[in-house]
N, C-alpha and C positions, 0 to 999 in steps of 0.2 A: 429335301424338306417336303413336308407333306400338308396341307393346310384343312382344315374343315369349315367353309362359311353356311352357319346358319342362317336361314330369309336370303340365302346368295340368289336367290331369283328376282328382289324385287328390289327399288329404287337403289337404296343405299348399296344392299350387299350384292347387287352387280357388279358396282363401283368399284366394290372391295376387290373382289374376284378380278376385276382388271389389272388394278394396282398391283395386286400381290403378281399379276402374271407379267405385270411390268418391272419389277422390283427383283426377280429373279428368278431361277429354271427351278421351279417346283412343281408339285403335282398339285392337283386343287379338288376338291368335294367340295358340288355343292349343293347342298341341304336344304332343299324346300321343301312347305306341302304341297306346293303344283306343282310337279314332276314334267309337268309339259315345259313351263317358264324354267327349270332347272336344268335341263335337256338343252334350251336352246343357249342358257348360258352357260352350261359344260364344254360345247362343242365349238367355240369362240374361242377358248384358252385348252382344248385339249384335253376336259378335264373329265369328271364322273359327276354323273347327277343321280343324288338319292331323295327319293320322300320320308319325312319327317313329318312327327308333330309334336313341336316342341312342349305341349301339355303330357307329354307319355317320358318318364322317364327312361323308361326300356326303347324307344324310340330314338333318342339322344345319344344314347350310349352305339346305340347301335351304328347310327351314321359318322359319330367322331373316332369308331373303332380305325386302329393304326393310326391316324394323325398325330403330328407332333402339336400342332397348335390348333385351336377351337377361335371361331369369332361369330360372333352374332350380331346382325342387323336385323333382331326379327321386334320391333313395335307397334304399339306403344309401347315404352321399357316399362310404365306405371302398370302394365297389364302381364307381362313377359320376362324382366330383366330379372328377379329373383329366381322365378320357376327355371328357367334356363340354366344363369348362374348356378344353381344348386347340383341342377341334372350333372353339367360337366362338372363338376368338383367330384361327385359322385364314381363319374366317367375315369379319373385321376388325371385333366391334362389341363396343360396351362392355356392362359382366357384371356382373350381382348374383346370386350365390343364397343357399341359408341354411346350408353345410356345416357340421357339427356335428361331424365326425372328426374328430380328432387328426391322426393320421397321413395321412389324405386331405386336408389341412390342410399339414403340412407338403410335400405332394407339388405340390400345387397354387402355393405360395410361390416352387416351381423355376422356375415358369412367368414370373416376375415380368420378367424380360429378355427373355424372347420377346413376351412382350405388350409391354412399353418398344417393342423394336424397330417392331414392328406398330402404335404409337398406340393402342391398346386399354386403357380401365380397367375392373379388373376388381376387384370386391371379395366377398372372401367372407366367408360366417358371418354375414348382415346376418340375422340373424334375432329371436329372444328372447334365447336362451343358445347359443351364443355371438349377438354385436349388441348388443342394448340392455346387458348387459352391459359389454360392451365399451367402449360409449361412455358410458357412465356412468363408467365407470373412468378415462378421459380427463378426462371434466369434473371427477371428484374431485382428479386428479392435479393440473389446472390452477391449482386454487384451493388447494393446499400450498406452503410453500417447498423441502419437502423429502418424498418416499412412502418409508415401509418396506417396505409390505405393501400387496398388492391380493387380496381372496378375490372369489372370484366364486360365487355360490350358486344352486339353482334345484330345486325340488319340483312334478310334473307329476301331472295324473291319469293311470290304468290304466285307468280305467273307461268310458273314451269309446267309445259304439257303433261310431263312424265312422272309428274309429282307424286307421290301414293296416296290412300288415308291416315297411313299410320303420321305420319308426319304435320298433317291438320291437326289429329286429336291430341297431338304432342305440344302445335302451339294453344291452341283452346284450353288446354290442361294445364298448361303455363301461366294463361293468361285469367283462372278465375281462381278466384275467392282471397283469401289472405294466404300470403307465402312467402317462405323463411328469406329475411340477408342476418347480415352479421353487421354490428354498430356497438361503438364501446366496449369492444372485446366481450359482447355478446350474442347468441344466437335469438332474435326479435323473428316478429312475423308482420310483414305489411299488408296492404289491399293490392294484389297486380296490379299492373298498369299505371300506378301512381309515380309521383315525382319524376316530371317527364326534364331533360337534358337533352340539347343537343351535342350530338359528337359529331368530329369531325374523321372522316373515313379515310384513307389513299383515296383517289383519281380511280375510277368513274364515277365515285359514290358519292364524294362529299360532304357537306353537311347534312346528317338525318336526326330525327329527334325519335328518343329511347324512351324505355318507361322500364320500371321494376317488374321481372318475369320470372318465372319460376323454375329456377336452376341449378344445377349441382355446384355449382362455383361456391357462393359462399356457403355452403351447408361441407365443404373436404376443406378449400385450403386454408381457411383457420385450423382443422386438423393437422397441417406438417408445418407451417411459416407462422410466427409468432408477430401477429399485426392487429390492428385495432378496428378495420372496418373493411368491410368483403362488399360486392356488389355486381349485382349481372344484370344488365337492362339492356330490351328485346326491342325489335319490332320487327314488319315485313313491307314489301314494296309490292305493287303501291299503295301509294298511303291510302286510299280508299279503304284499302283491305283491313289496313290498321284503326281504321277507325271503325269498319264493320265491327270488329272484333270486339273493340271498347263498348261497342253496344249491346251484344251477343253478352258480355261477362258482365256488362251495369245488370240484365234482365234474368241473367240467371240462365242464360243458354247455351252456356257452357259447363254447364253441372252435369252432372253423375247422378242426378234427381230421375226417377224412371218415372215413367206415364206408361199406362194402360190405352192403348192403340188396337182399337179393333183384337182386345182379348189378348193380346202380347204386350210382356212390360220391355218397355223401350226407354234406352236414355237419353235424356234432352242432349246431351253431346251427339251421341250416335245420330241423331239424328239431324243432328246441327252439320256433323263431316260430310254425312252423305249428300245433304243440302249443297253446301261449297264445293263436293267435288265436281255436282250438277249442273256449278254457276254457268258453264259454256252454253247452257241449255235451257236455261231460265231467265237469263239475261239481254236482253235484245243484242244482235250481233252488233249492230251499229254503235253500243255503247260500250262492247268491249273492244273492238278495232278500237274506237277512241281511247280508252284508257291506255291500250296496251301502244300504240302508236307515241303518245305523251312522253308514256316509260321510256319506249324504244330511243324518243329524240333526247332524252336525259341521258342515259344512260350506256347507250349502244346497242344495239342488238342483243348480241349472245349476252353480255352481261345483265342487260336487263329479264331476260326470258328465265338465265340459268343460274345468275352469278350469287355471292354471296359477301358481305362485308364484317369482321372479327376485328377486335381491339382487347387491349390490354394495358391500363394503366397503372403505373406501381410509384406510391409517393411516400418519399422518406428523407432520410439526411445520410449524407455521405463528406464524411471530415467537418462537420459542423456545418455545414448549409443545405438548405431545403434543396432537393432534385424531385423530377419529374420523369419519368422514364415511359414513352408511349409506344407501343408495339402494334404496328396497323398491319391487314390483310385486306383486300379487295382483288378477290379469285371469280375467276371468270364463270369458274363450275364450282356450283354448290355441294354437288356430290362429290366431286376429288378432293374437296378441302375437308370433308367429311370421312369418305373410305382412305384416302393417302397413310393417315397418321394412324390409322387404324392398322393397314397395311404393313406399316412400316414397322411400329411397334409389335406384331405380330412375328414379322421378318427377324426382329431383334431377342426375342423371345428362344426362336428355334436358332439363331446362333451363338446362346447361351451367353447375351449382354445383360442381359435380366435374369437372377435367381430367386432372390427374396420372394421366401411361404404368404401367400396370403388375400386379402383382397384391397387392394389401393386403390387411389385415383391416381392420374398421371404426374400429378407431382408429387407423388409421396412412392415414388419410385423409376422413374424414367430418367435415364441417364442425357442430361438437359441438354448439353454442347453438342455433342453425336449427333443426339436424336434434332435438333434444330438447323445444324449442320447437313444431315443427309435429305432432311424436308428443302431447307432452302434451293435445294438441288432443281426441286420443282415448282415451290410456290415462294412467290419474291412475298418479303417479310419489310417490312420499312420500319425505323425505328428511330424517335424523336426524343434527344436529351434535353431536357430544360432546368435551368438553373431557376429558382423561385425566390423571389427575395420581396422582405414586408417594404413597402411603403411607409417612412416617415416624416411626417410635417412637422 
């Protein structure tokens, strides 16, 4: 088997690149525009590093020549996920990445006949949130007679040294202006950040409070599961960050609105990322040792600096009584709960467990049991049955 990770040099698709070289004896390309960063992460897994730039279709084609499978981590997906997508459809080979937009989401779904046409499977969002997610929501649905309600939930750290930008502009992007869920077996649009809930996480995480984000979950799986109400609600650690945030998208600083900056038009996001990824540097050290110390005693070390928290809740009836089916994650690494299922699904791709032409999300073609069976292998999955019953006086 032969793999091509596109962005394989940076946060995420390193990640991938490890997984896959931990998942089985294959050969690995990996595709970046830094040719330096690809270089040293070829040489880790034995593999090839090519430069690429994923705005050149002739460039695309050229780095996924011979592979059996294609994945990309190259974001923001709201900037990249289509242009990409398209190129390898073009390329004719089957596609995993981990698109996390909404809207790059919806755009990418277009594509779903063009790849038919072509014989190309392509699945996106195979990540954490959207991905495991997703297919948990699948397994829940399965085991009902009937879903109301599918939320989908997920709390990340801010803290991680290694973090990228693309992955800022991703929550910032999330987190402004009005963005799709699904309600009364409708596609609506709310204000981010509104209708906050606390969930409760696996150990170390525990109780965190969520808000409406902007994500692929309810914009697919009303597409394959026949349910009444879809919902994905975000946030990060620590909460300082999360409420920076809520300030940044009240003011408008999280827009795509360009400014005229010494003769350059600049966008108040871009300029917002590059700000937060400066924060080590603009912050008095004394009051980030203190944040970060806080986190560390809540949380633990590694999981506070690296980890990530996923949920999935599925509510319906089964034999005529109300059930509740809760699917929690708390992964110590945010990047393996991210590249793993990407990996994986990749891995299932090239040993011909997936055929079906076209462009899906993970639950509108991941074969559920397998694929959650050979994850659990490495990331423990907890899951909480609850019987619901009305109160009558």
């Amino acid at each position: 088997m032969k793999f091509c990770v596109l962005g394989g040099a940076g946060h995420i698709g390193s990640g991938i690149v490890r997984e896959l070289n931990n998942l089985c004896d294959c050969d690995i390309v990996v595709a970046d525009l830094n040719i330096q960063k690809a270089e040293n992460v070829a040489k880790m897994v034995d593999g090839e590093a090519i430069k690429v730039d994923v705005l050149e279709t002739g460039s695309v084609k050229e780095a996924v020549r011979g592979c059996d499978v294609v994945l990309s981590a190259v974001g923001p997906y709201y900037r990249f996920g289509k242009v990409v997508l398209k190129a390898v459809i073009e390329a004719g080979k089957p596609f995993v990445d981990v698109d996390d937009d909404y809207d790059a989401t919806k755009s990418c779904l277009e594509l779903s006949s063009e790849a038919e046409k072509a014989g190309v499977t392509a699945i996106i969002g195979l990540g954490a949130t959207p991905g495991i997610t997703n297919v948990l929501a699948r397994y829940g649905y399965e085991k009902m007679d009937s879903v109301d309600a599918i939320d989908t939930y997920w709390a990340w750290t801010s803290l991680d040294p290694t973090m990228g930008p693309a992955i800022i502009a991703h929550y910032f992007h999330a987190s402004d202006g009005m963005i799709p869920t699904y309600r009364d077996g409708k596609w609506i649009e709310v204000q981010a950040l509104s209708d906050a809930e606390i969930v409760e996480f696996p150990e170390p995480l525990g109780c965190i409070e969520v808000y409406n984000v902007g994500h692929p979950e309810p914009v697919t799986i009303p597409r394959y599961l026949k349910v009444n109400k879809v919902t994905n609600k975000g946030t990060v650690w620590p909460e300082i960050m999360a409420e920076l945030t809520k300030y940044f998208s009240t003011l408008g600083f999280t827009s795509l609105k360009k400014l005229n900056i010494g003769g350059v038009e600049i966008a108040v996001r871009d300029i917002m990322v590059t700000l937060t990824e400066h924060i080590p540097e603009i912050v008095p050290t004394e009051m980030i040792v203190k944040i970060t110390q806080e986190t560390v005693q809540r949380f633990g070390d590694q999981f506070a600096l690296y980890g990530v928290g996923i949920a999935t809740r599925v509510s319906g009836e089964v034999s005529g009584e109300k059930k509740e089916l809760f699917y929690g994650i708390a992964e110590v690494s945010a990047v393996k709960a991210t590249a793993l299922p990407a990996a994986l699904g990749a891995v299932m791709l090239a040993e011909g467990k997936i055929e079906k032409s076209g462009v899906y999300a993970p639950e509108g073609i991941i074969p559920t049991v397998e694929f959650l069976k050979r994850l659990s292998e490495h990331i423990k999955i907890m899951e909480v049955e609850k019987t619901v019953r009305e109160i009558k006086l």
